[in-house]
N, C-alpha and C positions, 0 to 999 in steps of 0.2 A: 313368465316371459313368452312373447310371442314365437308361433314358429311359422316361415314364410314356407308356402309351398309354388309348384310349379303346374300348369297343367299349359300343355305346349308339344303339338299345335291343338289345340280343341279342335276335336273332331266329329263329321258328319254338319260339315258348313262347307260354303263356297270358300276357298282361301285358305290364309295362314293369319290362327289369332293366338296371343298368349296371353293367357292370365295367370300373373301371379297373386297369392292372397296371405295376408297373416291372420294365421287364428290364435286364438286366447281362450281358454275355458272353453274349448269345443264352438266356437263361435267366431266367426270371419269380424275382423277387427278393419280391415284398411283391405284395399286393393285395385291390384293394376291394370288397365287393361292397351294391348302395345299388339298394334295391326306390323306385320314383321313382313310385308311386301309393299315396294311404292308403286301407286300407278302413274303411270307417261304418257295415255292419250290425248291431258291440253296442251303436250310439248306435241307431239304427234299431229295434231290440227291447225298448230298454227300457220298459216299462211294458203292454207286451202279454200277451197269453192264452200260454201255452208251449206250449199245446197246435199253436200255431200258426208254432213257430219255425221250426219245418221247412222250412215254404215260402218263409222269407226266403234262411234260411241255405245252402238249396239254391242258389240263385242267384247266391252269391258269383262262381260260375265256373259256364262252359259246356264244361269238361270233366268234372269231379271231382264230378258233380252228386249221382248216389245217393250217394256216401258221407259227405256235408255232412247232407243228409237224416238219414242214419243215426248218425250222430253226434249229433243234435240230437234226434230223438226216444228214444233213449238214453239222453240226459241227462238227461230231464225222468220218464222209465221210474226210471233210476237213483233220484231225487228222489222220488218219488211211493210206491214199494216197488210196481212194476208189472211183473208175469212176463210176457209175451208168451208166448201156445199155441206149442206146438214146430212146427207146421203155417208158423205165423207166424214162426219163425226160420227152418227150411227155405227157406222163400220170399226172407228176406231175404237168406242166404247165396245162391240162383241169382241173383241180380242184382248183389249182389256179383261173385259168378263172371266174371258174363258183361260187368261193369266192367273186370275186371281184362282180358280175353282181350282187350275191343277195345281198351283204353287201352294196353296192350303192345305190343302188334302195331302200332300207329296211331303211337307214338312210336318205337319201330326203324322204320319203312319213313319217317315221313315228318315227324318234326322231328328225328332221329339219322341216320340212314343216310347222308344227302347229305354229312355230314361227312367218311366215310370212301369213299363211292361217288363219280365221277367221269360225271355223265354223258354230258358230250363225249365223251370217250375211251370212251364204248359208242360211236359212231358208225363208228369202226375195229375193231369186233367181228366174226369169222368165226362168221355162223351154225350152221355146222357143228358149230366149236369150241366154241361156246356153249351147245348139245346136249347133246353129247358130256359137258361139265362138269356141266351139269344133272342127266341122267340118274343119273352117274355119286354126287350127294349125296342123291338121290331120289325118288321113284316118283311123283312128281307129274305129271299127264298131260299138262300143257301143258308140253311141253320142245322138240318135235319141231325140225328145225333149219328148216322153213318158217313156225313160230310165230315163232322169232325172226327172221326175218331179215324177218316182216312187220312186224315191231313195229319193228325196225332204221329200215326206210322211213319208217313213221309218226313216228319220232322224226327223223331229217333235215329232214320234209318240216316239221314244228313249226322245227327249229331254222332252218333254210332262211327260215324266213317270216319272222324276227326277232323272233316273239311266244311269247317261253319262257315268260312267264306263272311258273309256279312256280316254274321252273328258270332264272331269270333272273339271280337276285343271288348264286351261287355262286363260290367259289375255283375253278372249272374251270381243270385244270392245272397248280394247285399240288404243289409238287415231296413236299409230304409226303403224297399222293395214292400207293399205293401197289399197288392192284389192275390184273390184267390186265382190256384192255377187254373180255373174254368176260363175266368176274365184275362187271362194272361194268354190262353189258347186261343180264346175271340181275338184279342188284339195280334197275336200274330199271323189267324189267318185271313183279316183282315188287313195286316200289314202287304201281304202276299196280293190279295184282290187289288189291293190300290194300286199295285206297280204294273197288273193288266188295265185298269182303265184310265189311269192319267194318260196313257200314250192315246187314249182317244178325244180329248177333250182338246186337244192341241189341235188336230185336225182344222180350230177353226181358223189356227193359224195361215195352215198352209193352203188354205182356199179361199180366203182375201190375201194373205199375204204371198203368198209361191212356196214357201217351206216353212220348217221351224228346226230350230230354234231360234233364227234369225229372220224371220220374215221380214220383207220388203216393205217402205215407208215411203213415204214421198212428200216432199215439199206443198204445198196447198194443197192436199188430199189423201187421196190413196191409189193404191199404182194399180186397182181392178176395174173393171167395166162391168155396168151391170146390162143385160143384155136377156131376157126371159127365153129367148127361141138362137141364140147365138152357143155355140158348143166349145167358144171359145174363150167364151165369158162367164161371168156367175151370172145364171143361167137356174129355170127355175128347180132343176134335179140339184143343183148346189145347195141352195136355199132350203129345199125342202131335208135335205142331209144335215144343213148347219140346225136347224131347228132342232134336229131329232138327236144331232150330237149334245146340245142343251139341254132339251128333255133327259136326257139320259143322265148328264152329269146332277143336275138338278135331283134325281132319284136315287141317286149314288150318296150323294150330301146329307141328303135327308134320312134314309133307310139305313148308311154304315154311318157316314162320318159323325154325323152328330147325335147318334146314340154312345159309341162309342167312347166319344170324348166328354159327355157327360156321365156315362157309366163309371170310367175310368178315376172323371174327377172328383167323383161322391166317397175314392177311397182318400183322397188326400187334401181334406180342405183343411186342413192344418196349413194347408199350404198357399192358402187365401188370404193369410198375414206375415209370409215370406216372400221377399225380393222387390217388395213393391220401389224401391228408391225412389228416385227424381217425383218433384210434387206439380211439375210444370210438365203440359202436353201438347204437342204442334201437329196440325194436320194441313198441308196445303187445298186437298180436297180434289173430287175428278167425276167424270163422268157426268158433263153437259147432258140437257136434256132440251136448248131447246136451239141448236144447230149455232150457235154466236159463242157459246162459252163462258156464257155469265154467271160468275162464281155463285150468285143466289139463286139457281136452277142445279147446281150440282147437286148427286146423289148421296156425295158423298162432303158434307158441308169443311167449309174452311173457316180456320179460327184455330185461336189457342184458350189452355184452358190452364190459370194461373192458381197455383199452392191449392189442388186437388179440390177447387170452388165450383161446384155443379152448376151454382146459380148464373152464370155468365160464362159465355164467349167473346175474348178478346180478338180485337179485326188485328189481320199482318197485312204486311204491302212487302212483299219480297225486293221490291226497287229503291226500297227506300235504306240508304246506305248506313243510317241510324237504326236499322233493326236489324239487320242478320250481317254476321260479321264472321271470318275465321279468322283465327288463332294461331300462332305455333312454337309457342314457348317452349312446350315439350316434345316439338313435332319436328322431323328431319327435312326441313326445311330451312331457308334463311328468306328475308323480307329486307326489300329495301330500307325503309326506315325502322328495322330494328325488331327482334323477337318478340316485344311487349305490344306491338302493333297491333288492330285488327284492321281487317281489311275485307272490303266487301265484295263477293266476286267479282262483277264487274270491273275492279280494279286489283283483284289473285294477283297473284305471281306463285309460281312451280319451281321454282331455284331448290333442287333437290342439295343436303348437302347432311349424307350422314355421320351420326360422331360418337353411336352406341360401341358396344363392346365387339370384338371382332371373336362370330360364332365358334366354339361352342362356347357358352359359358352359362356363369349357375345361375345371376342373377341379375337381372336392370337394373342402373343408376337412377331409383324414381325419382333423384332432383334434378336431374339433369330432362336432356329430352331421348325418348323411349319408346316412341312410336312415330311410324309415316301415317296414319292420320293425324289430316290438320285435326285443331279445334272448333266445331262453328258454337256460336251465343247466338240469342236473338236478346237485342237490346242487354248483352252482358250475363243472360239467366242460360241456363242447360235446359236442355228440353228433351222428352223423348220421345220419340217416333215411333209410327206402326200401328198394328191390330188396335193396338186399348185406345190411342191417342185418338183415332178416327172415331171410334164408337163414341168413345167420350163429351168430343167436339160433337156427335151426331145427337148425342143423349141429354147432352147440355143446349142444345142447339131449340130443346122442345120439340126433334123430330120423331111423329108418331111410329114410324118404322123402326125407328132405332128404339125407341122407351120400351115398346113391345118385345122387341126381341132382347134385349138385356134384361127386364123384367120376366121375362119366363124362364131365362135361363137361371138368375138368382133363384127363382120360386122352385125350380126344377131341384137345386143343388143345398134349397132352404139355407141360403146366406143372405149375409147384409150386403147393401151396393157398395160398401169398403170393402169388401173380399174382390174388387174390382182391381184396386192397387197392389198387385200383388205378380206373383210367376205365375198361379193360376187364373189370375181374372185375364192376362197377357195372352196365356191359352186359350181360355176361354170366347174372348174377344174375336180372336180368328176365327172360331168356330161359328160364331155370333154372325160376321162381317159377310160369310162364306154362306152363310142360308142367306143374306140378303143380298149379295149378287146373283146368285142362283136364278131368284124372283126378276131381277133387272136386268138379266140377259133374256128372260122372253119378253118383259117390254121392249127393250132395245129392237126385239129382231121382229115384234109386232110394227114397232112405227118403220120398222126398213119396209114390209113386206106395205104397207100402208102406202109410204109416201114412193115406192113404186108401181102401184096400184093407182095411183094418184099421177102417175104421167113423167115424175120427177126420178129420172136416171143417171142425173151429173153425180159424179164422184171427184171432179178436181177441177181448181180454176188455175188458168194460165196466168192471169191478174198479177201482174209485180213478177214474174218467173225471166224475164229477163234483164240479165245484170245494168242494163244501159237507164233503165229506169230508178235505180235506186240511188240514194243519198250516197254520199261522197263518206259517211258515218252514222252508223246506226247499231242500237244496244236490244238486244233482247231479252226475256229469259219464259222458258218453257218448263213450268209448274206442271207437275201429276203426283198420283198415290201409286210408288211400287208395292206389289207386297209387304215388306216389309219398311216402309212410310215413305216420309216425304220425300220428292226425290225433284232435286230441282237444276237445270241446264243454262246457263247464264254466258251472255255470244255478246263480243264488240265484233262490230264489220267496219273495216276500214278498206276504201280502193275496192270494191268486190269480190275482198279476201277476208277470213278470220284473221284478225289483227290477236284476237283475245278468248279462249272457252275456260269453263271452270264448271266443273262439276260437284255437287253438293251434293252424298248420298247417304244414304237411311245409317247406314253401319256410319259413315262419318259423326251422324250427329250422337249416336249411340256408344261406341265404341270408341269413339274417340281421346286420346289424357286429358288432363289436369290443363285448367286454366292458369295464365299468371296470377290467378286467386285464391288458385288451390282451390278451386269446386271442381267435385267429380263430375265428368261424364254419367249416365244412364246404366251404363254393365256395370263401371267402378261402383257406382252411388248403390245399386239394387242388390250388390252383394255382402254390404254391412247388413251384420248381424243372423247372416244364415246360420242355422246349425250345419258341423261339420261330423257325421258320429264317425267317419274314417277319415284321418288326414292321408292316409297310404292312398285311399281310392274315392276320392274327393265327387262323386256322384250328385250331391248337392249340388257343386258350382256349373257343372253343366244344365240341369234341369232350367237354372234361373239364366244361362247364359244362351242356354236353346231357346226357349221363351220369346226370344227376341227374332229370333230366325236370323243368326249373321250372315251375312253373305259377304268376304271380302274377295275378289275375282283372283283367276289364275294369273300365274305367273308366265313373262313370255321371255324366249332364250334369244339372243341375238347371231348370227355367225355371218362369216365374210362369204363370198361369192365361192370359195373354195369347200363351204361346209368346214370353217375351222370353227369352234369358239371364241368366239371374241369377249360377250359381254353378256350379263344378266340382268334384266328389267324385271323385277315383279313388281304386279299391280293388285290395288285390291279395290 
């Protein structure tokens, strides 16, 4: 007989997620996956300036910020027939970049890692040993064996004091823990160095954008001037800083992150035939190269790739109302014409109406509906999104940048390119994606420093910015690659107002329940058949659920003008 467990909220993600799972014979049989916050921002934007959607939609989440941004003024670009100056996509793509480099690194050291890292068992680590391993995957300067064996102390003298603070609530010692504690001491004092230099990689935010975590967007461009001898502009001491913040990160990638995570994953390729699910992969694609946005100049190609077939890339058309459709049979929602519906954004509806169990309780009605994530299909099939799905599309695509670097990294870890579908090729993948933006944010910021050199300083067109010019109606939608996948922005303008928004994002297409078909989502599908060797301390399901890097956003409190509590929105 099966026994259903619970692991609720999963933690170390943006949000509130639950998974329930039945195991049999030590092995996950069925499972749920139920987003336990709704989001409100396409109620929130109806009837506003579009020009302004940016800075709601930004906000969904305190991680994925620029690229909500950039999907949203995208979509209303899209809408309007508005080119952005190529100065002005250069710029978008460095922030971009420098998204993706700390959001990577930020999720291997320190909402993934602790899965497979053990850090008690660093505490019987030989600093020597530790060195010695160090050295030996590379040339990073802090290896010495008196670095670690200082860092050894510091960590005792934390665990010593019984105030583990982040390392508190872990499986320490779980038997499917599988690193020596040398490799365990590396990865936590590498955990440690990542949370010093992500906060500098950001910088590039806040020097085109004005800050971070929400940097500034703008409707046909970017809201900076560029200006070489002007102190009030990015200016050439800016430029010469954004380079050297790139250099740096690019060093960081190269010398910790991605030894690292191939060190790590030479202990567990067993794990290269666990969690793979879903056999279907969507990548919308990003990072224009040649100033217009022509999806066959992305760096990052778009296509799907159907029942795990290397040899082709299938074209999408996101507009096309016969391909991407949401769901929400078992989603806390209602739809005009009826739960079995799908509905293309452009024509969403957000009619929240929930009818689960009223909290606490032990377990979800999985026939019933279980989650505020909708469902999205494309053409009716699940798809997964993220790290693997872009590589994939890039690798299937015949792109030499991509073949290469997924081929070194198989050769590196001596697996087959089906150890690619998997919770490790998932990891791996980011690792993979993260040296190859690395490379394409000092292209990027060569063609900026170029086509400034070059005389060309426009960063925004005014073209179409005011409302008395535009149609009476007009549909948009603003396509990019968040971190973690596709993430796409879809606008009706009516009268000069949002009549219509709907947002479609990575954890929706991922995380999302059961179709009226009964096909799994992505997290549900990739956790058939995991082994479970503790159901008390179910460590498994997180590894393949971290993999994916959830992100469902914070929750936000309502109260009346007097500071009473009135109401609770969460959003994910």
């Amino acid at each position: 007989m099966a026994n259903r467990i619970v692991v609720d909220p999963i933690t170390r993600i943006e949000g509130h997620l639950r998974i329930e799972a039945e195991i049999k014979d030590g092995k996950i049989t069925d499972a749920w996956s139920s987003g336990t916050m709704v989001r409100g921002i396409e109620i929130i934007l109806k009837g506003r300036d579009p020009r302004d959607a940016w800075a709601f939609t930004e906000r969904v989440c305190g991680v994925c910020t620029t690229v909500h941004a950039l999907a949203s003024v995208r979509s209303v670009e899209d809408a309007l027939g508005i080119v952005v100056p190529p100065n002005a996509e250069l710029i978008r793509n460095l922030m971009f970049c420098a998204q993706y480099m700390q959001d990577h690194v930020v999720h291997f050291y320190h909402l993934h890692a602790l899965d497979w890292v053990d850090v008690v068992s660093a505490l019987s680590a030989d600093p020597d040993k530790t060195s010695a391993i160090a050295q030996s995957i590379s040339n990073y300067p802090k290896s010495s064996p008196k670095y670690f064996a200082d860092l050894k102390n510091r960590l005792k003298a934390f665990v010593d004091s019984g105030q583990l603070g982040i390392f508190a609530n872990g499986y320490w010692g779980h038997k499917a823990y599988k690193l020596p504690p040398e490799v365990n001491l590396i990865g936590v004092a590498h955990y440690l160095e990542a949370l010093e230099w992500q906060k500098e990689i950001v910088k590039v935010h806040t020097i085109f954008g004005g800050k971070n975590p929400h940097p500034n967007y703008l409707v046909g461009g970017v809201p900076c001037s560029l200006n070489l001898s002007e102190v009030n502009a990015i200016n050439t001491e800016r430029l010469a800083y954004v380079g050297k913040l790139i250099d740096d990160a690019a060093t960081f990638i190269e010398q910790v992150y991605i030894p690292d995570l191939l060190a790590i994953a030479g202990f567990y390729k067993d794990w290269g035939a666990i969690g793979g699910g879903l056999t279907n992969y969507m990548a919308y694609g990003d990072l224009p190269v040649n100033g217009v946005g022509d999806p066959k100049s992305f760096k990052f190609p778009r296509g799907i790739i159907l029942n795990r077939d290397l040899s082709k890339v299938v074209e999408l058309d996101a507009k096309n109302a016969d391909q991407i459709q949401e769901y929400i049979s078992h989603s806390y929602y209602d739809y005009s014409d009826g739960d079995n519906a799908g509905k293309h954004p452009w024509d969403g509806e957000t009619k929240l109406n929930y009818t689960g169990p009223k909290p606490p309780y032990e377990f979800i009605d999985v026939e019933k509906k279980y989650s505020w994530l909708k469902t999205p299909r494309w053409q009716g099939k699940a798809m997964e999104v993220g790290p693997l799905a872009r590589c994939l599309v890039g690798y299937a695509s015949g792109r030499k940048d991509f073949i290469d670097a997924v081929t070194g990294v198989l050769t590196a870890l001596n697996v087959p390119v089906e150890a690619l579908f998997s919770t490790l090729g998932r990891t791996a993948a980011r690792g993979i994606e993260t040296k190859l933006v690395a490379g394409w944010a000092k292209e990027f910021y060569g063609k900026l420093l170029e086509s400034i050199k070059g005389g060309d300083t426009r960063t925004f067109t005014s073209e179409k910015w005011d409302p008395d010019t535009w149609s009476a109606e007009a549909k948009g939608v603003g396509l990019t690659e968040a971190p973690r996948g596709a993430l796409a922005h879809w606008i009706v303008i009516k009268d000069k107002k949002i009549d219509n928004y709907q947002m479609v994002v990575p954890s929706t297409w991922n995380a999302s329940p059961r179709d009226a078909k009964g096909q799994r989502s992505a997290y549900e599908e990739s956790l058939i058949g995991t082994p479970i060797a503790d159901p008390e301390n179910p460590l498994e399901i997180l590894r393949t659920i971290h993999s994916f890097d959830p992100c469902i956003a914070c929750a936000v409190h309502l109260y009346d003008e007097k500071g009473t509590y009135v109401h609770q929105i969460q959003t994910f």
